[in-house]
PDB file of N, CA, C and O in Angstrom, chain B, residues numbered from 101:
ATOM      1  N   UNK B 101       0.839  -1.174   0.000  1.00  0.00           N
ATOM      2  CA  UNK B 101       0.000   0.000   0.000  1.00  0.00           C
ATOM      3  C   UNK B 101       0.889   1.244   0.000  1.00  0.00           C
ATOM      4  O   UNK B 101       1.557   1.583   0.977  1.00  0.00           O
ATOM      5  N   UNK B 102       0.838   2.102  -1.525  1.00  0.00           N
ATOM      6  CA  UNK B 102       1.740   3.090  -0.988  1.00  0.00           C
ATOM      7  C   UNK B 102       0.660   4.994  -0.356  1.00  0.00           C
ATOM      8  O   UNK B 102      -0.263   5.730  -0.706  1.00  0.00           O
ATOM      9  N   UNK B 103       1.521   4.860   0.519  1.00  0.00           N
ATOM     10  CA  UNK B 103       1.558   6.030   1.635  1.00  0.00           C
ATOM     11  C   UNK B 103       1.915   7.603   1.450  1.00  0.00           C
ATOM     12  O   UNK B 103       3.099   7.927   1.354  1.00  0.00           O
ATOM     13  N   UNK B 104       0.883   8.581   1.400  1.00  0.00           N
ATOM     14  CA  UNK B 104       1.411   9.951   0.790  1.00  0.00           C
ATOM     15  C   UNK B 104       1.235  10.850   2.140  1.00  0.00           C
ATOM     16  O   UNK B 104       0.417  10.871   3.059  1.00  0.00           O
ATOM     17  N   UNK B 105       2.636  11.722   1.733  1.00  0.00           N
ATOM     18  CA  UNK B 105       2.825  11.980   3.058  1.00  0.00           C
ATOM     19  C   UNK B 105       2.755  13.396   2.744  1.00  0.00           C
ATOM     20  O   UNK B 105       3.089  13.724   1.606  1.00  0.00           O
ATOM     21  N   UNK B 106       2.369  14.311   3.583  1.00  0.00           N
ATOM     22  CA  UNK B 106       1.863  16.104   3.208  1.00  0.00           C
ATOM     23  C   UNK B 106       3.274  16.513   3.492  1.00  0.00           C
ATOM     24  O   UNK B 106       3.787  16.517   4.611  1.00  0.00           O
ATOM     25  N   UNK B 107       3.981  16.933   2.118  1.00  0.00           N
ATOM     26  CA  UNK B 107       4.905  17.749   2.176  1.00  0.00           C
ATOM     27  C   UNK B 107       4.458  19.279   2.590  1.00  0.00           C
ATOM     28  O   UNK B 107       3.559  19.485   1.775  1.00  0.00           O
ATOM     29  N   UNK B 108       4.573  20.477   3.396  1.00  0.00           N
ATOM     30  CA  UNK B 108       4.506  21.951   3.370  1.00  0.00           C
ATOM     31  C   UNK B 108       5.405  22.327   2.335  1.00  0.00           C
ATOM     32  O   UNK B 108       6.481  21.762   2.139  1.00  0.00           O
ATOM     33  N   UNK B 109       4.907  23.403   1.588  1.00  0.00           N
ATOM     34  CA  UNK B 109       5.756  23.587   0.321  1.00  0.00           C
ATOM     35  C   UNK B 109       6.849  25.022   1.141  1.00  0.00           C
ATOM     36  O   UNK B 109       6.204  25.858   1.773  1.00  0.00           O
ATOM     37  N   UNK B 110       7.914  25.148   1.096  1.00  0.00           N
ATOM     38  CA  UNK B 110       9.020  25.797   1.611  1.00  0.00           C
ATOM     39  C   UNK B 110       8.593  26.892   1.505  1.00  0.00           C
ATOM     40  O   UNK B 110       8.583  27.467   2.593  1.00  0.00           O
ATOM     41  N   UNK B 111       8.146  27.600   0.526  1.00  0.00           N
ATOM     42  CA  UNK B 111       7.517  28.794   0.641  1.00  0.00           C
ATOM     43  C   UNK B 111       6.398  28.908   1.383  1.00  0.00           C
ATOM     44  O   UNK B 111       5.906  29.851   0.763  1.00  0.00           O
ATOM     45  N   UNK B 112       5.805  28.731   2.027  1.00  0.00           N
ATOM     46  CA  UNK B 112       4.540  29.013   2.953  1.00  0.00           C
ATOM     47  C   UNK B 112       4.980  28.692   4.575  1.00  0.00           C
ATOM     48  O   UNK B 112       4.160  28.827   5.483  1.00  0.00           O
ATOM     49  N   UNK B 113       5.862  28.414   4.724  1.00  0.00           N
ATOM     50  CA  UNK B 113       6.412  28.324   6.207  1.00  0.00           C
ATOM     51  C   UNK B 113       6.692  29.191   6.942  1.00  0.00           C
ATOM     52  O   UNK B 113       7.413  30.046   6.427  1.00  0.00           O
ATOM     53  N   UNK B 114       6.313  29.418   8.396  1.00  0.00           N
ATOM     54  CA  UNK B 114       6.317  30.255   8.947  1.00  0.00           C
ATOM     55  C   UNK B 114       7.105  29.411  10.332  1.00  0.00           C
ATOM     56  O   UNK B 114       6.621  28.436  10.907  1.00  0.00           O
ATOM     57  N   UNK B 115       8.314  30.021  10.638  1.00  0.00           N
ATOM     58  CA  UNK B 115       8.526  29.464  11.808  1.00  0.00           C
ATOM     59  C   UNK B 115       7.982  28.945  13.521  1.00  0.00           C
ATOM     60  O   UNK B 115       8.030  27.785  13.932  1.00  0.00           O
ATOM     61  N   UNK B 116       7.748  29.508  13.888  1.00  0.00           N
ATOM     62  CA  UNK B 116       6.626  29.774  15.441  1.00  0.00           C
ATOM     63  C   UNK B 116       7.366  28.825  16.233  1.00  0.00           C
ATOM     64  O   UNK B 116       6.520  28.095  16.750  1.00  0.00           O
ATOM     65  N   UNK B 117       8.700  28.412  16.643  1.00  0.00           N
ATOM     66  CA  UNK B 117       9.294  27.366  17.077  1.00  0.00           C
ATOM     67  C   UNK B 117       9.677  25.941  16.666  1.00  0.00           C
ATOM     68  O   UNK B 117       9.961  24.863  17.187  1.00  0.00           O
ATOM     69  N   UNK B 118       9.558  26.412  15.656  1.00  0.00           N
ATOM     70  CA  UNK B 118       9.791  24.490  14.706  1.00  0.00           C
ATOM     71  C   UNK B 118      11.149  24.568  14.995  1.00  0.00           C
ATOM     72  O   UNK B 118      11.592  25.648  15.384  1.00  0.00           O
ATOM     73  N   UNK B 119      12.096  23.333  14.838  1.00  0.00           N
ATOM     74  CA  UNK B 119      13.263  22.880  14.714  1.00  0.00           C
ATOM     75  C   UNK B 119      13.422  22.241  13.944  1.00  0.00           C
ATOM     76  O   UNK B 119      12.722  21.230  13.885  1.00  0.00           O
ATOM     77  N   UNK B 120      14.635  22.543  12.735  1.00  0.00           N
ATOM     78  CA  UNK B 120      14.733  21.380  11.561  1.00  0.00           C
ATOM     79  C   UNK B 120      15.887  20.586  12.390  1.00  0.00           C
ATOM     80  O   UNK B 120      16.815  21.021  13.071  1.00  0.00           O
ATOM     81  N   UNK B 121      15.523  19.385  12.107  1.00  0.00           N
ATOM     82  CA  UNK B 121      16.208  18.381  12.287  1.00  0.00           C
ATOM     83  C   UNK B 121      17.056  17.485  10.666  1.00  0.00           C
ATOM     84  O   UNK B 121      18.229  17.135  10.538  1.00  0.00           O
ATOM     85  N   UNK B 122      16.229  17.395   9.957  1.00  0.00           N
ATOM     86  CA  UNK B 122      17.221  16.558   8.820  1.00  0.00           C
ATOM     87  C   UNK B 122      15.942  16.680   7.354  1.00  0.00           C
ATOM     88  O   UNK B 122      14.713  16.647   7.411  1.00  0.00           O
ATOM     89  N   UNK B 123      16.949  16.839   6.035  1.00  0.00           N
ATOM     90  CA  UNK B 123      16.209  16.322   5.270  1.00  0.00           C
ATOM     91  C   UNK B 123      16.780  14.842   4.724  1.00  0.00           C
ATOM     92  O   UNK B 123      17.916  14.623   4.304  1.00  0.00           O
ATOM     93  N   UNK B 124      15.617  13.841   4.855  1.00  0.00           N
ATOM     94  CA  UNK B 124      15.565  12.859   4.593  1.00  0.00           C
ATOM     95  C   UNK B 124      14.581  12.442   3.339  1.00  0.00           C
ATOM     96  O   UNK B 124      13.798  13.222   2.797  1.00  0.00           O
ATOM     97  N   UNK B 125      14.805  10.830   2.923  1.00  0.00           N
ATOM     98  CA  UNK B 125      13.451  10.209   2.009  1.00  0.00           C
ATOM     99  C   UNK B 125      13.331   9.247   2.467  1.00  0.00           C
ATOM    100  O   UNK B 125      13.904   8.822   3.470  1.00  0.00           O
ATOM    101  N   UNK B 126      12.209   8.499   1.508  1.00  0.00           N
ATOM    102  CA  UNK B 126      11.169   7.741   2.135  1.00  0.00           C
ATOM    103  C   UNK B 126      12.223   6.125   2.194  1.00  0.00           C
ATOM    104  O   UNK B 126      13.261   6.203   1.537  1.00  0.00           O
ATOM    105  N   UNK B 127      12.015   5.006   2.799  1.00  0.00           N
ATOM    106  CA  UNK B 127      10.783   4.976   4.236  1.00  0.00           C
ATOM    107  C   UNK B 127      11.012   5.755   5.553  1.00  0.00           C
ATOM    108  O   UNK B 127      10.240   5.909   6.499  1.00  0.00           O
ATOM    109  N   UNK B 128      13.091   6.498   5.248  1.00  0.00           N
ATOM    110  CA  UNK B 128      13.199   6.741   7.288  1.00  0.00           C
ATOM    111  C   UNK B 128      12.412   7.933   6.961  1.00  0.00           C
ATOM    112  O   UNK B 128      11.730   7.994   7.984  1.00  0.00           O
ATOM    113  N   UNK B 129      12.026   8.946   6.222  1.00  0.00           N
ATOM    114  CA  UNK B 129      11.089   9.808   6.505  1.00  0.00           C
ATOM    115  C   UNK B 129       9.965   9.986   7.119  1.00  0.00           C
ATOM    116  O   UNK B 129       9.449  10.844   7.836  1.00  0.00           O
ATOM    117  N   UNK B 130       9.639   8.728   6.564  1.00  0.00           N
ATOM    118  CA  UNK B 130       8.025   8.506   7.229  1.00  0.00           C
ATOM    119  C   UNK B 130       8.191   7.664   9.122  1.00  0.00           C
ATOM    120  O   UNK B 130       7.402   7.607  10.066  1.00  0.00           O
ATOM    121  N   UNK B 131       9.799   7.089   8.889  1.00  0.00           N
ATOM    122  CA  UNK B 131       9.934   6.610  10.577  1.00  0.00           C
ATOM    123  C   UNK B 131       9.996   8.116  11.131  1.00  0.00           C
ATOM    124  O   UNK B 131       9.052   8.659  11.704  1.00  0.00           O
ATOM    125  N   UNK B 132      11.029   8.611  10.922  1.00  0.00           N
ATOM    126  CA  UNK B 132      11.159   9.781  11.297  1.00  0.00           C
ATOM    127  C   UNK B 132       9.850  10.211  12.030  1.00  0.00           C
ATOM    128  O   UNK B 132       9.743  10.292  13.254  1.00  0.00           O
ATOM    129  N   UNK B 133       9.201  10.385  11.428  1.00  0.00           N
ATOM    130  CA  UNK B 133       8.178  11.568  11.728  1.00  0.00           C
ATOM    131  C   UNK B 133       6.942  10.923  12.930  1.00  0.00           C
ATOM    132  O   UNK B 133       6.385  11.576  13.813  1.00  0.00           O
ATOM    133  N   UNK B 134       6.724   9.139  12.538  1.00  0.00           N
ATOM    134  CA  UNK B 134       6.318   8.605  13.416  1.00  0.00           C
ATOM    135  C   UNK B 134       6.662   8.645  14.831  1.00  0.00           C
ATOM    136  O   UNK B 134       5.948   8.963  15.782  1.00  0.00           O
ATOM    137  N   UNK B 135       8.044   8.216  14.805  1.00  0.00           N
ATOM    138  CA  UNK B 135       8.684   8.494  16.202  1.00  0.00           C
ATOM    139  C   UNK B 135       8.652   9.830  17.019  1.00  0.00           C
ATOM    140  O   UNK B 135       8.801  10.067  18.218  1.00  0.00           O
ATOM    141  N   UNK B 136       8.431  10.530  16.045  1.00  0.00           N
ATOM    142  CA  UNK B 136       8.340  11.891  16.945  1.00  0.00           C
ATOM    143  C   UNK B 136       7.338  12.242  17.497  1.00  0.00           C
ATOM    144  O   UNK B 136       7.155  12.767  18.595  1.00  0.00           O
ATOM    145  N   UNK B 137       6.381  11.810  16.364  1.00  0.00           N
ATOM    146  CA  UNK B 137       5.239  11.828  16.989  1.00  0.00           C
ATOM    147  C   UNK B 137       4.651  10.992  18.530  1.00  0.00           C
ATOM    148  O   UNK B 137       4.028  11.377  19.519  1.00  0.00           O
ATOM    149  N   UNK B 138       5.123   9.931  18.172  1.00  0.00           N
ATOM    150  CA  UNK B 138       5.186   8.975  19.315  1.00  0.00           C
ATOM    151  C   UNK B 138       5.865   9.457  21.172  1.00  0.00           C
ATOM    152  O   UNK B 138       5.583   9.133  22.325  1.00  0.00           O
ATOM    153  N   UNK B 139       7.016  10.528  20.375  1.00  0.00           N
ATOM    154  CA  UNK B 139       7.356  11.196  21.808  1.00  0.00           C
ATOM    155  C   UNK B 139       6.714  11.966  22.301  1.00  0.00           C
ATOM    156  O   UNK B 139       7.115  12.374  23.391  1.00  0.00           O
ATOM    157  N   UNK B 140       5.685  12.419  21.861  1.00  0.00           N
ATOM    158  CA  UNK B 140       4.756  13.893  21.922  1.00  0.00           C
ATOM    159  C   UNK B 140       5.417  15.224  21.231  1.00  0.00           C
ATOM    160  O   UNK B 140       5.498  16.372  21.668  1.00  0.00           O
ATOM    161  N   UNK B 141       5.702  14.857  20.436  1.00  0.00           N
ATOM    162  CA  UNK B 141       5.904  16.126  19.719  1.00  0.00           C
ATOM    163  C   UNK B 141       5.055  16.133  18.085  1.00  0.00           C
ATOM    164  O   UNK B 141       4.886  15.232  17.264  1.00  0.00           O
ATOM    165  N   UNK B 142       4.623  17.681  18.102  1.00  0.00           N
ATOM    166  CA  UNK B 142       4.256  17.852  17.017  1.00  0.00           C
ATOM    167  C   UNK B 142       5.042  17.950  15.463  1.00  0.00           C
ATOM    168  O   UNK B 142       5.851  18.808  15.108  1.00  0.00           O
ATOM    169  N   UNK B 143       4.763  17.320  15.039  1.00  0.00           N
ATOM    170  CA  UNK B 143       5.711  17.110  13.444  1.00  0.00           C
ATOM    171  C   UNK B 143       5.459  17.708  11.932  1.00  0.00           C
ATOM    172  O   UNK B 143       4.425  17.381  11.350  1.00  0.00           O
ATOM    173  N   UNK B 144       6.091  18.294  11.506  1.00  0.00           N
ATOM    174  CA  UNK B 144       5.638  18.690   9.857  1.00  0.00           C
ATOM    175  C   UNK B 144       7.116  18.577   8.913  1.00  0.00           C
ATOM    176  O   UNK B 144       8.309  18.723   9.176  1.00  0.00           O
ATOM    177  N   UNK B 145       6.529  18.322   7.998  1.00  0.00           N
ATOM    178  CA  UNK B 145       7.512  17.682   6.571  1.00  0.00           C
ATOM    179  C   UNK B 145       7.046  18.908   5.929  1.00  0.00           C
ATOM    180  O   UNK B 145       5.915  18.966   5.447  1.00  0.00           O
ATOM    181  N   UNK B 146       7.874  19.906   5.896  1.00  0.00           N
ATOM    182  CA  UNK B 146       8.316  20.793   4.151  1.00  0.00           C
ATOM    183  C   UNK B 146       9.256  20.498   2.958  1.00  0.00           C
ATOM    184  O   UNK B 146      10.465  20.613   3.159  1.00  0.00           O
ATOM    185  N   UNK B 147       9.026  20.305   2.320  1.00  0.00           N
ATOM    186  CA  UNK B 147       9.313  20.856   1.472  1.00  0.00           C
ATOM    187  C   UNK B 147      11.143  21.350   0.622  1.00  0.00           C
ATOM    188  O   UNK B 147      11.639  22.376   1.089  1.00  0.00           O
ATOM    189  N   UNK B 148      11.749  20.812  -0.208  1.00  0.00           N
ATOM    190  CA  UNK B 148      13.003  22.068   0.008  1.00  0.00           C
ATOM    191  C   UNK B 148      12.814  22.614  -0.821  1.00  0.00           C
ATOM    192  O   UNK B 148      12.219  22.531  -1.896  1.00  0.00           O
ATOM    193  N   UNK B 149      13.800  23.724   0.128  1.00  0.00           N
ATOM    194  CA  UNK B 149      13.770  25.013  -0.199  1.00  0.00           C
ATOM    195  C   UNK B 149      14.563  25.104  -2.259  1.00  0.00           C
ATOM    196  O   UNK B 149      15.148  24.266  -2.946  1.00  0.00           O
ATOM    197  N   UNK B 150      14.147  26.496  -2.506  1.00  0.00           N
ATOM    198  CA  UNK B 150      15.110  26.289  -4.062  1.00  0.00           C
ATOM    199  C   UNK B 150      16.794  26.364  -3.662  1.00  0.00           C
ATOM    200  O   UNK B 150      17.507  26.958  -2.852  1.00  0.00           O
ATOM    201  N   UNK B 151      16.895  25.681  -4.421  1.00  0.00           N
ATOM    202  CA  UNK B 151      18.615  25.715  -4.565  1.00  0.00           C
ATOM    203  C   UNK B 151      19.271  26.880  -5.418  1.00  0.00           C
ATOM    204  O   UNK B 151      19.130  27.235  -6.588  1.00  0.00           O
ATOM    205  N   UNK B 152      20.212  27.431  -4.126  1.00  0.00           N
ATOM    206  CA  UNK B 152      20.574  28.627  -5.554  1.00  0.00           C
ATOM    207  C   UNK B 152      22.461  29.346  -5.499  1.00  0.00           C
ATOM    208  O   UNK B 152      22.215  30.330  -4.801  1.00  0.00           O
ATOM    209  N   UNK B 153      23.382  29.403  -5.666  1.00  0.00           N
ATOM    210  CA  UNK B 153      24.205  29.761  -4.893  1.00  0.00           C
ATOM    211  C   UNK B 153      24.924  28.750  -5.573  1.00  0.00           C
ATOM    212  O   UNK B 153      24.415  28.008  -6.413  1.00  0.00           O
ATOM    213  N   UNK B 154      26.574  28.707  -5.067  1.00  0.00           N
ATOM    214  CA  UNK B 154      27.300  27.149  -4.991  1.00  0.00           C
ATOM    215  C   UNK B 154      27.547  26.672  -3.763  1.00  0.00           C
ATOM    216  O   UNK B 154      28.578  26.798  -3.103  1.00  0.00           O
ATOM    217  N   UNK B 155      26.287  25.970  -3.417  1.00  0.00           N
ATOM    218  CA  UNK B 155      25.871  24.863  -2.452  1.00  0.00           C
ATOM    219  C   UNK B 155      25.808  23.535  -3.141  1.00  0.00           C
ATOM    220  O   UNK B 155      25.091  23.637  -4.136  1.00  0.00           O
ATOM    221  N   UNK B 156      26.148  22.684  -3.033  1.00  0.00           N
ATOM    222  CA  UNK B 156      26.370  21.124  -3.394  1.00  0.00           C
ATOM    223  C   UNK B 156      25.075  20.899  -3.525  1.00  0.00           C
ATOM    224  O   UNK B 156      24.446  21.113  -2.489  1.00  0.00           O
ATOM    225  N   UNK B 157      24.273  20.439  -4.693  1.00  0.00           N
ATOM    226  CA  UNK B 157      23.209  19.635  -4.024  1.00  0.00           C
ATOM    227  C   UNK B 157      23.100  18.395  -5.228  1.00  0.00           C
ATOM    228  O   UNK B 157      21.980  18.278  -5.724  1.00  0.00           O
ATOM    229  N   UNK B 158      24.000  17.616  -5.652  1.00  0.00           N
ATOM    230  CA  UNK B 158      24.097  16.879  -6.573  1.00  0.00           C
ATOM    231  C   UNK B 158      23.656  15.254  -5.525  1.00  0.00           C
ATOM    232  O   UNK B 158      23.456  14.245  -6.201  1.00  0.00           O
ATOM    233  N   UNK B 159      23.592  15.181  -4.669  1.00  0.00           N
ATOM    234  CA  UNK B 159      23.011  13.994  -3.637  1.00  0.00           C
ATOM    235  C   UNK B 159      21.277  14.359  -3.869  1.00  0.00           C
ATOM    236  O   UNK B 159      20.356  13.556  -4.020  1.00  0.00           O
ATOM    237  N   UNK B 160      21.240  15.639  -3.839  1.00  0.00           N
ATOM    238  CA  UNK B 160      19.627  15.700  -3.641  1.00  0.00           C
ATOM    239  C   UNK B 160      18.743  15.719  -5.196  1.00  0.00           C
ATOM    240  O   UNK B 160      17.544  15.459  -5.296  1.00  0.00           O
ATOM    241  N   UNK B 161      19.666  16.095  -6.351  1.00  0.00           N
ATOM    242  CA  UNK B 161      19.474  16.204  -6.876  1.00  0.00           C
ATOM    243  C   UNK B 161      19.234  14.647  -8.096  1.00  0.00           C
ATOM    244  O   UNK B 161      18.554  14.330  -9.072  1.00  0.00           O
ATOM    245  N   UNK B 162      20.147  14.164  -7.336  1.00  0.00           N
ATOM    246  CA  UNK B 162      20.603  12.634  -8.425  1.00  0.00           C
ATOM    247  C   UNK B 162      19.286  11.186  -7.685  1.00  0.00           C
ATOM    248  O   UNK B 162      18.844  10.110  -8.087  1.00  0.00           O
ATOM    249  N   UNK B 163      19.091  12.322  -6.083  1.00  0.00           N
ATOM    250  CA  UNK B 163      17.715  11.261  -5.383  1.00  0.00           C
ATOM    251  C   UNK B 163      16.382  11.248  -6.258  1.00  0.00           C
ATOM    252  O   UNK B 163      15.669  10.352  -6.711  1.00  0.00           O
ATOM    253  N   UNK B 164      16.355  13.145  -6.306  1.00  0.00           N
ATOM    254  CA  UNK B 164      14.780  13.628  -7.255  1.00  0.00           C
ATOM    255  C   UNK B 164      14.669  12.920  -8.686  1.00  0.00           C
ATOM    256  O   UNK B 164      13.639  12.638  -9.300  1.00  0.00           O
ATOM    257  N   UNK B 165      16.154  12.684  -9.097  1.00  0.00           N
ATOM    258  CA  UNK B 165      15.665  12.054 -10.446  1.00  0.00           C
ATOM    259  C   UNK B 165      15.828  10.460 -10.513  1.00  0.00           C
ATOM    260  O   UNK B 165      15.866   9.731 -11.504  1.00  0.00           O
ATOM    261  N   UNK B 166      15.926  10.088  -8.899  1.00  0.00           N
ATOM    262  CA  UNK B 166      15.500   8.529  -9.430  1.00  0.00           C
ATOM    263  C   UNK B 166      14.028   8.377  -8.588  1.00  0.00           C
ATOM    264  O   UNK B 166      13.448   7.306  -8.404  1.00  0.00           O
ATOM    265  N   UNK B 167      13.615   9.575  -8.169  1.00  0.00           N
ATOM    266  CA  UNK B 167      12.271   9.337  -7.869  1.00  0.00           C
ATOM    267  C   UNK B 167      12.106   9.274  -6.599  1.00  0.00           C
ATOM    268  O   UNK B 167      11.044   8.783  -6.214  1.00  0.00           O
ATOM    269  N   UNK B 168      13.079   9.740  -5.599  1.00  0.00           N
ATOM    270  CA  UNK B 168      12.957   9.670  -4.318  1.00  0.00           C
ATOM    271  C   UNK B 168      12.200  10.822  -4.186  1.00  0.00           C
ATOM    272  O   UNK B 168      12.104  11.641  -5.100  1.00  0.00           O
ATOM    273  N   UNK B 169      11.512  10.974  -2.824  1.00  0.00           N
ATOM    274  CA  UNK B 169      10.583  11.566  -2.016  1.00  0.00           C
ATOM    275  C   UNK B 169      11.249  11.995  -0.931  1.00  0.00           C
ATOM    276  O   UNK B 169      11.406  11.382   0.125  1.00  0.00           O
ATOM    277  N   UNK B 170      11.907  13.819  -1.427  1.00  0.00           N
ATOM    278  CA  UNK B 170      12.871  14.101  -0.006  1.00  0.00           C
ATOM    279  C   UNK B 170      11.620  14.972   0.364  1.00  0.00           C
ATOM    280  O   UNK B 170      10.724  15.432  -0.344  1.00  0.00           O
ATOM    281  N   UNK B 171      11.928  15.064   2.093  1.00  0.00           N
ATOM    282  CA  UNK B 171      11.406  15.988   2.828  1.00  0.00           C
ATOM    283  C   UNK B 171      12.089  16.688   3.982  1.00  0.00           C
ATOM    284  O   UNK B 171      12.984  16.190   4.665  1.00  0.00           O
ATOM    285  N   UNK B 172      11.769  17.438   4.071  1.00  0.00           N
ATOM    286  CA  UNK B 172      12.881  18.014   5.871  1.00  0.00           C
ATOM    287  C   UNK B 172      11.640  17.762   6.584  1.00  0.00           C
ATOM    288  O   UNK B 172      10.458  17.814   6.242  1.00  0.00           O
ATOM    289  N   UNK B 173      12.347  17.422   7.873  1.00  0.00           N
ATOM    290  CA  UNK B 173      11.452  16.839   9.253  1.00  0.00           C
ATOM    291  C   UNK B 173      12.061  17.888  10.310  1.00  0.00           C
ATOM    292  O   UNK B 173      13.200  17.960  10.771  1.00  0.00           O
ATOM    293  N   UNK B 174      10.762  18.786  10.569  1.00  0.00           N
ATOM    294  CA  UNK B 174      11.297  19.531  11.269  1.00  0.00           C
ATOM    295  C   UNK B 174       9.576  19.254  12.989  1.00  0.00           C
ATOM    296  O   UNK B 174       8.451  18.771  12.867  1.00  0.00           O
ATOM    297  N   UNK B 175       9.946  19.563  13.652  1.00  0.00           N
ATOM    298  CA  UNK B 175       9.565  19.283  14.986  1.00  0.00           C
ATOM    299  C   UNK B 175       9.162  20.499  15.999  1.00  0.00           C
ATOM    300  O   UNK B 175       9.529  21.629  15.677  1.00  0.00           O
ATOM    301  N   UNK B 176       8.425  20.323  17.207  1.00  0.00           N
ATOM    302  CA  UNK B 176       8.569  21.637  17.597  1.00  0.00           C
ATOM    303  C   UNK B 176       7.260  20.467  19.142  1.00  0.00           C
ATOM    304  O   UNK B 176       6.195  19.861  19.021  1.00  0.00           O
ATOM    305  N   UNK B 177       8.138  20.709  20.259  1.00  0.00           N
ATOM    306  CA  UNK B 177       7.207  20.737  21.248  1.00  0.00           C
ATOM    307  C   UNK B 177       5.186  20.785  21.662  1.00  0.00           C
ATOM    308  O   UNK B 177       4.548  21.828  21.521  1.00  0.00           O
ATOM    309  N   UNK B 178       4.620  19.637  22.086  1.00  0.00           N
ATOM    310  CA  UNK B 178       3.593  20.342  21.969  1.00  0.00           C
ATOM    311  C   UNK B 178       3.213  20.835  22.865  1.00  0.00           C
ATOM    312  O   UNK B 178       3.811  20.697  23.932  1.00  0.00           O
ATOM    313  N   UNK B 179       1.920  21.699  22.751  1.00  0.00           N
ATOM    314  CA  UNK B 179       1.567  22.674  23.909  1.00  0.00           C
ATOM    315  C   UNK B 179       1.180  22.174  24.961  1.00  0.00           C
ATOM    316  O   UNK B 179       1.234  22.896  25.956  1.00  0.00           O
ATOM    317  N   UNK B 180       0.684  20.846  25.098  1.00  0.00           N
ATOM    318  CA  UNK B 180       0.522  20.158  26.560  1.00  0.00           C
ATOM    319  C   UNK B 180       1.159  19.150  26.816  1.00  0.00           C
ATOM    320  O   UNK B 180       0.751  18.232  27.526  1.00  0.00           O
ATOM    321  N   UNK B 181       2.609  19.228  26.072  1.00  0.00           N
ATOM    322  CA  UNK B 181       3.548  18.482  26.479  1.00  0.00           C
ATOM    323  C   UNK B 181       4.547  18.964  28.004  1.00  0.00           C
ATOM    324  O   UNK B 181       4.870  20.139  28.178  1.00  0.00           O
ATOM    325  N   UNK B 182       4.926  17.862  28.985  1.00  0.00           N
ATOM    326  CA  UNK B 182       5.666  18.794  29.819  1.00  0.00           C
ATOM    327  C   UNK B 182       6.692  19.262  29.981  1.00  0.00           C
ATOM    328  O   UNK B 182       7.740  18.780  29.549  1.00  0.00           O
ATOM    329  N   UNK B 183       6.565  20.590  30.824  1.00  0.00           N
ATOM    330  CA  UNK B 183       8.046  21.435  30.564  1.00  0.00           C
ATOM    331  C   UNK B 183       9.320  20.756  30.194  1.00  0.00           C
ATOM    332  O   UNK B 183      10.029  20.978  29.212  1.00  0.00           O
ATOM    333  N   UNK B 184       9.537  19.620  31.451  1.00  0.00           N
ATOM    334  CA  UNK B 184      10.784  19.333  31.301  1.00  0.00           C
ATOM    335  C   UNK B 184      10.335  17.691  31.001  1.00  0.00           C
ATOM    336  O   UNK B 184       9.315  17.001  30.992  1.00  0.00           O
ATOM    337  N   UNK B 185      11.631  17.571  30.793  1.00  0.00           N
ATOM    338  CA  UNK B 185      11.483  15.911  30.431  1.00  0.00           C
ATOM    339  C   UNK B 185      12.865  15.275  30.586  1.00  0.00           C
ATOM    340  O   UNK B 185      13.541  15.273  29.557  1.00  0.00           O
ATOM    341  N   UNK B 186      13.421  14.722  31.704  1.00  0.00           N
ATOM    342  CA  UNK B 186      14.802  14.238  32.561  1.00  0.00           C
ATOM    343  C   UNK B 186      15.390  13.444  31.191  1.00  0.00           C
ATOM    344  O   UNK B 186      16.581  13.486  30.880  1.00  0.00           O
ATOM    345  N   UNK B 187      14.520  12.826  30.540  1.00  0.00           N
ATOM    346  CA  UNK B 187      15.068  11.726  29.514  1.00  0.00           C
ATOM    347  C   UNK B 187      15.711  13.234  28.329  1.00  0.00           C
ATOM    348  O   UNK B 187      16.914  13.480  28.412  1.00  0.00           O
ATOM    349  N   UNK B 188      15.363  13.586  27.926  1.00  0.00           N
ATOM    350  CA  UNK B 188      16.007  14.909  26.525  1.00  0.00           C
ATOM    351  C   UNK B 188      16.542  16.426  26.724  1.00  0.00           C
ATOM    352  O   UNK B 188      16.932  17.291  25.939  1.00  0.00           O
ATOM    353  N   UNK B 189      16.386  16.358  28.130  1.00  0.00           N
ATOM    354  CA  UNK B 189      17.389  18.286  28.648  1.00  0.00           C
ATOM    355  C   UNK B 189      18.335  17.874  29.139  1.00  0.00           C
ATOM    356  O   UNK B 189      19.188  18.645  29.580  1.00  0.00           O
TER     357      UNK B 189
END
């Protein structure tokens, strides 16, 4: 069964405390995002950003054209999650 996962398109992002953590593809993408969820945290997959500059992106680029599904996994605390947590500070 294949699985579609809501990319946010890079342009419409608004920070409000997110943390990027990694861009990845599919399947650890989709672990990724499970697990986080699983810790209590809220999760969203954007999008990348355009490439522009001389920044390397011949890894990301040689993934898109064999058909991989990149996303950045970025994270952000949820609001009735608690303050502290002994296991991750």
């Amino acid at each position: 069964m294949r699985r579609v996962i809501p990319i946010v398109p890079a342009e419409q992002v608004q920070d409000d405390g997110w943390q990027r953590l990694s861009t990845l593809s599919e399947p650890r993408l989709s672990e990724m995002a499970q697990n986080y969820r699983a810790l209590g945290y809220e999760v969203e997959i954007r999008g990348l950003p355009p490439r522009c500059g001389d920044e390397c992106t011949s890894c990301l680029d040689a993934g898109e054209a064999l058909g991989q599904v990149l996303g950045t996994l970025y994270v952000r605390r949820r609001a009735d999650a608690p303050a502290t947590d002994e296991l991750f500070d």
